[in-house]
C-alpha positions as CSV (number, residue, x, y, z in Angstrom):
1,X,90.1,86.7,60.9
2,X,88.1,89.8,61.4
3,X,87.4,91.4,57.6
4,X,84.5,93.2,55.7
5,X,82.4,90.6,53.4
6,X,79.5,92.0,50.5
7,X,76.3,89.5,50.6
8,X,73.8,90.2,47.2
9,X,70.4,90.2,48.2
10,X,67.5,89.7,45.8
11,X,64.7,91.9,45.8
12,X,62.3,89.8,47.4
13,X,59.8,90.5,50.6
14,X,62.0,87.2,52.4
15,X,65.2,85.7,52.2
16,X,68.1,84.0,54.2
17,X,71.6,84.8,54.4
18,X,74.1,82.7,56.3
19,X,76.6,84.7,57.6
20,X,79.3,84.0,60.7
21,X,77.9,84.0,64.0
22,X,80.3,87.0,65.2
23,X,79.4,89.7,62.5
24,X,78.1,93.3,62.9
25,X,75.4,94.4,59.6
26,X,77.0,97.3,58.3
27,X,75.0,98.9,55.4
28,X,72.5,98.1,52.2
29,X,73.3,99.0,48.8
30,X,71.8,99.1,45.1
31,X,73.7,96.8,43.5
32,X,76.4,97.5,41.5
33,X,75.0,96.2,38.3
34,X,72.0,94.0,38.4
35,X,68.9,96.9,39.5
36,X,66.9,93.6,41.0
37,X,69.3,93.0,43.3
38,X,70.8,94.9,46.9
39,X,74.1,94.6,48.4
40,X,74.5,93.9,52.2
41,X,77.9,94.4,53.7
42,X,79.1,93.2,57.2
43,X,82.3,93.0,59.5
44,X,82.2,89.1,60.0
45,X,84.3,87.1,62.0
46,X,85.8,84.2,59.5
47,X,86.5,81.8,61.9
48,X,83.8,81.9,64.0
49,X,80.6,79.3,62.9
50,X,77.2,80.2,60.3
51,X,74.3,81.4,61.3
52,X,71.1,82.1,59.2
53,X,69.5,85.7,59.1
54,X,65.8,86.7,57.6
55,X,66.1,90.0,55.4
56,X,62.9,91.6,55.4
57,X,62.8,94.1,52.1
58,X,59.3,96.2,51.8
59,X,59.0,98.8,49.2
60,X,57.5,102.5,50.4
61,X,53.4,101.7,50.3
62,X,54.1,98.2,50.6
63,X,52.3,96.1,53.6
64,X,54.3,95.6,56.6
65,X,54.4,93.7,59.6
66,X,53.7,95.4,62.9
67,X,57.1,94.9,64.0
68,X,59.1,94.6,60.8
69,X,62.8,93.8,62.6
70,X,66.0,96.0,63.1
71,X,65.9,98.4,60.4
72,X,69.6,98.4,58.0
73,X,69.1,101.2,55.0
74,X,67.0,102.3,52.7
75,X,68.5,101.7,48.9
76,X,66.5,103.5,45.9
77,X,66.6,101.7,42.5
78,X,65.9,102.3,38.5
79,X,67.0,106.1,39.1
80,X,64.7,106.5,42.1
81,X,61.9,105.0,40.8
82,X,61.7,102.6,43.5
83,X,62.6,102.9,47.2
84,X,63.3,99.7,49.3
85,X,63.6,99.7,52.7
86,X,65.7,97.0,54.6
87,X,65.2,94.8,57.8
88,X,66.7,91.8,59.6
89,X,64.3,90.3,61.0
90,X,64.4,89.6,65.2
91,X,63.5,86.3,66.7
């Protein structure tokens, strides 16, 4: 079944999410309640087997790789105070 899934991410330079195989990363979002935490949605594929993606989050001034990975959003937290910008990371 095709359908639209929400994944919370934690603000953290690396992390894994396991996710179907057939998906397509839509968008990054502050979370809805918890300020330490983004959401990730994605058209997944329910049916289909799990696959592990790296998320990459760097904040603006942050260190960064030379090739960070395919960029998904940028999300701003605590009113704007911080700015955290998103990346799956390619291998």
């Amino acid at each position: 079944m095709r359908t639209i899934y929400r994944y919370e991410l934690m603000l953290e330079d690396e992390q894994e999410v396991t996710i179907p195989f057939c998906h397509q990363i839509l968008s990054v979002a502050k979370h809805r309640e918890h300020s330490s935490r983004l959401e990730l949605w994605a058209i997944v594929e329910t049916d289909t087997p799990t696959t592990t993606k790296k998320i990459s989050i760097r904040g603006t001034g942050h260190p960064m790789r030379c090739n960070e990975g395919l960029f998904l959003g940028t999300v701003q937290t605590h009113d704007g105070m911080f700015v955290w910008h998103v990346f799956e990371t390619i291998t």
